[in-house]
Backbone as CSV, one residue per row, in Angstrom:
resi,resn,N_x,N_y,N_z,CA_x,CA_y,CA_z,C_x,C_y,C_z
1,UNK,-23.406,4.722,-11.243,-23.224,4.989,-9.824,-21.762,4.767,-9.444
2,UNK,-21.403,5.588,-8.608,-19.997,5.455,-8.225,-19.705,4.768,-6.887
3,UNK,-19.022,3.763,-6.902,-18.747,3.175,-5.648,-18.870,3.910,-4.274
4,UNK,-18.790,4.888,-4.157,-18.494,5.823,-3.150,-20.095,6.113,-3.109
5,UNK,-20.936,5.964,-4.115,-22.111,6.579,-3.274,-23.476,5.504,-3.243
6,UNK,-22.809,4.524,-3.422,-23.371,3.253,-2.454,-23.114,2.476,-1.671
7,UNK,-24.461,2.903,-0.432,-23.697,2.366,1.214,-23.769,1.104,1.024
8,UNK,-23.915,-0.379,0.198,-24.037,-1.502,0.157,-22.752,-2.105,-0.292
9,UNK,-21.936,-1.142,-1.007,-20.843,-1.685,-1.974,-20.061,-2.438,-1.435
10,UNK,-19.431,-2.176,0.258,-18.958,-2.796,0.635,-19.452,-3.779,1.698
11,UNK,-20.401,-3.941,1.556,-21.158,-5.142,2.315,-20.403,-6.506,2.451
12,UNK,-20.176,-7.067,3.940,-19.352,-8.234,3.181,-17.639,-8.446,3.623
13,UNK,-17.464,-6.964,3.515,-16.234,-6.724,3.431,-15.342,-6.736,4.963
14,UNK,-14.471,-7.268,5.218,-13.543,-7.472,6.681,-12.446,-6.770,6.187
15,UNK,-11.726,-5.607,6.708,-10.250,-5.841,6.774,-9.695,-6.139,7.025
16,UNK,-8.306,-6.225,6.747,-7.330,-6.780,7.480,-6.667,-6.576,8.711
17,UNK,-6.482,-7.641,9.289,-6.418,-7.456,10.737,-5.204,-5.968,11.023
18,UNK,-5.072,-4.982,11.572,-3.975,-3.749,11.248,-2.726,-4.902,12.114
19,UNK,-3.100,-5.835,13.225,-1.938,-6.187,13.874,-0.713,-7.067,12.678
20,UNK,-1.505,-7.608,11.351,-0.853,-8.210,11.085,0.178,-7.666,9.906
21,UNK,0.308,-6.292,10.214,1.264,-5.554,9.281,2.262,-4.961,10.386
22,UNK,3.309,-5.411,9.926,4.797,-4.898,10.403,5.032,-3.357,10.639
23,UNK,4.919,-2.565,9.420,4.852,-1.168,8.864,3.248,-0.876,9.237
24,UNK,3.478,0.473,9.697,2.536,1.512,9.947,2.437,2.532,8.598
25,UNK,1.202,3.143,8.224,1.197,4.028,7.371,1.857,5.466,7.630
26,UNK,2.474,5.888,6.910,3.428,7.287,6.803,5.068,6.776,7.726
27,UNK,5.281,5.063,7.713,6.691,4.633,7.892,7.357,5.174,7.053
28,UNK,8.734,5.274,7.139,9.582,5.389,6.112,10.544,3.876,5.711
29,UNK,10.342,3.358,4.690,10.946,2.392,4.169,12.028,2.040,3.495
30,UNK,12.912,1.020,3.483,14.012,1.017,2.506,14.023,0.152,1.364
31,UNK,13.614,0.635,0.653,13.102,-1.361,-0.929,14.561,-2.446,-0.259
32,UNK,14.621,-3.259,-0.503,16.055,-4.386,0.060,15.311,-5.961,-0.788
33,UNK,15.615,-5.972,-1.755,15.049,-7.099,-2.446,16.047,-7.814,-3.583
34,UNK,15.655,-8.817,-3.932,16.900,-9.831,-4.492,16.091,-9.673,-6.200
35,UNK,14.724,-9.256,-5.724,13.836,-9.485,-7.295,13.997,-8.773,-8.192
36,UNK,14.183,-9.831,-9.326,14.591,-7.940,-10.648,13.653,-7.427,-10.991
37,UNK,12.227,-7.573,-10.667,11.224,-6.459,-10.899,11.411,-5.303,-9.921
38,UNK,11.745,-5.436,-9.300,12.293,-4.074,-8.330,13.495,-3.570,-8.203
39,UNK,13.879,-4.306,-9.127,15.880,-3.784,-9.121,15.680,-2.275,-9.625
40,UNK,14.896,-1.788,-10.288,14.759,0.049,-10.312,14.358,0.407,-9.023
41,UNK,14.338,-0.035,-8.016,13.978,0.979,-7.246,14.863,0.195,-5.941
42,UNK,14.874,-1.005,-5.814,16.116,-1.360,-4.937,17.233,-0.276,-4.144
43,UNK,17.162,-0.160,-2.832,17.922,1.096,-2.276,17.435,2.119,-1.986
44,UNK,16.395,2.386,-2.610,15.463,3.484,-2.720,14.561,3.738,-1.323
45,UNK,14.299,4.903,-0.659,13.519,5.074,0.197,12.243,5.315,0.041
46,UNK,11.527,5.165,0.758,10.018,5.583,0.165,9.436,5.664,1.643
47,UNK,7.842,6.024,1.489,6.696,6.108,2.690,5.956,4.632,2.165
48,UNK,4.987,4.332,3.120,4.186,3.226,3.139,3.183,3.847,3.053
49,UNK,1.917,4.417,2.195,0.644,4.878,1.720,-0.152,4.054,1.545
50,UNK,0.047,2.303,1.284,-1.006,1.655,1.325,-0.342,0.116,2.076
51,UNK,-1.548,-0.249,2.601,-1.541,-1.862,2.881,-2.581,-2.913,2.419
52,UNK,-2.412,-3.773,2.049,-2.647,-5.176,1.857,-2.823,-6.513,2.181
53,UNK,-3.648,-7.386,2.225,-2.692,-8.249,1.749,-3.397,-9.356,1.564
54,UNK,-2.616,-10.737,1.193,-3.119,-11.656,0.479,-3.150,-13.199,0.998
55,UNK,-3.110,-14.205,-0.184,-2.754,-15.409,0.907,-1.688,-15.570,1.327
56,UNK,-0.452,-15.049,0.691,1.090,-15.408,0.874,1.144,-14.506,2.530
57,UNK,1.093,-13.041,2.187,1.610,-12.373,3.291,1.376,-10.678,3.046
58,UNK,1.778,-9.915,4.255,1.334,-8.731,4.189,1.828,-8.011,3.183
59,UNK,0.928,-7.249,2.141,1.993,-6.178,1.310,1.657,-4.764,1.331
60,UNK,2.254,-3.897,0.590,2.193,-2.929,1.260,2.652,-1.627,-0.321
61,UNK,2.074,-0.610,-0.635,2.001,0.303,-1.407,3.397,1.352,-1.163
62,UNK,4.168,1.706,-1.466,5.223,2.533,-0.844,5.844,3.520,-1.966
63,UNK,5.068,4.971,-1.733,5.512,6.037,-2.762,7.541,5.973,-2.524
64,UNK,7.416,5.754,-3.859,9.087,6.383,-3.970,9.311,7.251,-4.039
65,UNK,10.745,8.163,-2.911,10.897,9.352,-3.082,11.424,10.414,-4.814
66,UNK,12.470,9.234,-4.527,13.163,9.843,-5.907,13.097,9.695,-7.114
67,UNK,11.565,8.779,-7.557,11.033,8.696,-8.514,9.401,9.628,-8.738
68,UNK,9.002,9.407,-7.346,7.713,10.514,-7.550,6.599,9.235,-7.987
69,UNK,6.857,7.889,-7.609,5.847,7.000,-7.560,5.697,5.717,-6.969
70,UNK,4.611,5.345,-7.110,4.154,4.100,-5.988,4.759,2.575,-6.763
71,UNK,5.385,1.925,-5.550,5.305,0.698,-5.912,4.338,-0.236,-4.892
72,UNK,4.561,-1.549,-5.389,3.417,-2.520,-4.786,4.939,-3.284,-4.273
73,UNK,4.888,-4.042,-2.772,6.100,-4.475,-2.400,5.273,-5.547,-1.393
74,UNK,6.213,-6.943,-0.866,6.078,-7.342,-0.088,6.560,-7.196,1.129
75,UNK,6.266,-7.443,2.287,6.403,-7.324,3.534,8.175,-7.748,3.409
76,UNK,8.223,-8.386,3.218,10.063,-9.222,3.344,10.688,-8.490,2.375
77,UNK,10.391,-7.638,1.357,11.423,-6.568,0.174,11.522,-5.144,1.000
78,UNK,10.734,-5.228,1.982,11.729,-3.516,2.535,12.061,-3.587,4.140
79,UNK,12.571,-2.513,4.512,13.428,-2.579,5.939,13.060,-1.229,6.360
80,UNK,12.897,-0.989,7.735,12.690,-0.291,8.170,13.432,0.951,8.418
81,UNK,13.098,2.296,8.679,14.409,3.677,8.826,14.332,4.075,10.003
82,UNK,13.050,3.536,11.042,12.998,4.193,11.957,12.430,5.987,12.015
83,UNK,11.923,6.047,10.275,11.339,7.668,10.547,10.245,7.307,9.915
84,UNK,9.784,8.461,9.982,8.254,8.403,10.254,7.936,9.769,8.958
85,UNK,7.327,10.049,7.874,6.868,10.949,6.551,6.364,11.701,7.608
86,UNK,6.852,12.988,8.116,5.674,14.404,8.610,4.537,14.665,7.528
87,UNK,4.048,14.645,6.563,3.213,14.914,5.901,1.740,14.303,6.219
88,UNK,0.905,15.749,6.246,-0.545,15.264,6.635,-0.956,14.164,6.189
89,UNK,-1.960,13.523,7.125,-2.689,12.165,6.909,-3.680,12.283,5.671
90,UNK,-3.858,11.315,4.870,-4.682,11.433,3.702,-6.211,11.595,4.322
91,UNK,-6.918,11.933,3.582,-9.019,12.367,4.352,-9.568,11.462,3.658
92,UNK,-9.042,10.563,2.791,-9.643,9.981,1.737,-8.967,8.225,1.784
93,UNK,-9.810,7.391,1.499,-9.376,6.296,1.510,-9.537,5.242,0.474
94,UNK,-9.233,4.889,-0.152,-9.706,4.088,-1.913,-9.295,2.584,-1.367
95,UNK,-9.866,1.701,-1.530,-10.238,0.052,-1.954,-10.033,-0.307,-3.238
96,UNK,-8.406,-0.880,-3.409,-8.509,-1.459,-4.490,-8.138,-3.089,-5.044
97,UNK,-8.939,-3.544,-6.205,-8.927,-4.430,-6.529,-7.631,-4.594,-8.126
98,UNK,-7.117,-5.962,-7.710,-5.905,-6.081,-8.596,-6.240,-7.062,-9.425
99,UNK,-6.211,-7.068,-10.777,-6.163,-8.390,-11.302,-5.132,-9.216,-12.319
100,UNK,-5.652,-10.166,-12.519,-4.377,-11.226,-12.702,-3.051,-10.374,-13.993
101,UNK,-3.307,-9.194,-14.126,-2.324,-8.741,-15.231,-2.106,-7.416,-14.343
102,UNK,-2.144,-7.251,-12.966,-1.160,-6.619,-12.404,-2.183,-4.906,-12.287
103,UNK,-3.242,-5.245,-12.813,-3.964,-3.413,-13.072,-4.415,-3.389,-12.231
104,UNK,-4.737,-2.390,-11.329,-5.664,-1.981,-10.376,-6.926,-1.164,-10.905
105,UNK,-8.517,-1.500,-10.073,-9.425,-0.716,-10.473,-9.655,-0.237,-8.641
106,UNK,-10.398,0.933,-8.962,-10.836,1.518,-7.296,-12.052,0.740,-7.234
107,UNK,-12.608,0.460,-6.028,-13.805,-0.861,-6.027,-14.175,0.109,-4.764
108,UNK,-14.079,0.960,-4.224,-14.579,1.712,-2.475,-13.545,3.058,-2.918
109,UNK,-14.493,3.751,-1.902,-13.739,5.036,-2.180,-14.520,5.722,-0.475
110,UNK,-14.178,5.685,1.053,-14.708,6.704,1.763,-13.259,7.553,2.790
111,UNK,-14.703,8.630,2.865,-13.997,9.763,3.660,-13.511,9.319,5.159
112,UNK,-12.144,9.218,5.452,-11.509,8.827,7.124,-11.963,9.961,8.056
């Protein structure tokens, strides 16, 4: 059975409050971080496609433009552009779960 086609899967489940994210989805972002796991993409602009978050603080998914992929970032590693991605809103919404070696599995999958 696929997550998506059981109405129980997410039983349980709260999101996160939307007030407590800085960034809106389809922001445009700037990476600005001191960490060398992100020193490849440091400078780099991107959109915000997903949010998060955890006990520390809000995080947030952000396709890179000029690489053609997603990083995982914290709330305090990017800065704002003041623009906004024109590109249609996604119809689809995935729930995912991370574990302690950094992999993601999809755990929810519904239609917005």
């Amino acid at each position: 059975m696929q997550p998506s086609d059981d109405p129980d899967h997410d039983a349980g489940y709260v999101p996160p409050d939307p007030s407590a994210f800085r960034f809106d989805f389809d922001d445009v972002v700037r990476v600005a971080s001191d960490d060398p796991e992100l020193a490849p993409v440091n400078g780099e602009r991107g959109v915000i496609v997903g949010r998060g978050e955890d006990a520390s603080q809000p995080g947030y998914a952000v396709f890179i433009y000029s690489i053609q992929r997603v990083w995982c970032v914290e709330e305090h590693e990017i800065r704002p552009t003041g623009e906004r991605d024109p590109r249609p809103a996604p119809t689809t919404a995935l729930r995912v779960s991370v574990d302690e070696e950094g992999r993601g599995n999809i755990i929810g999958i519904r239609k917005l």
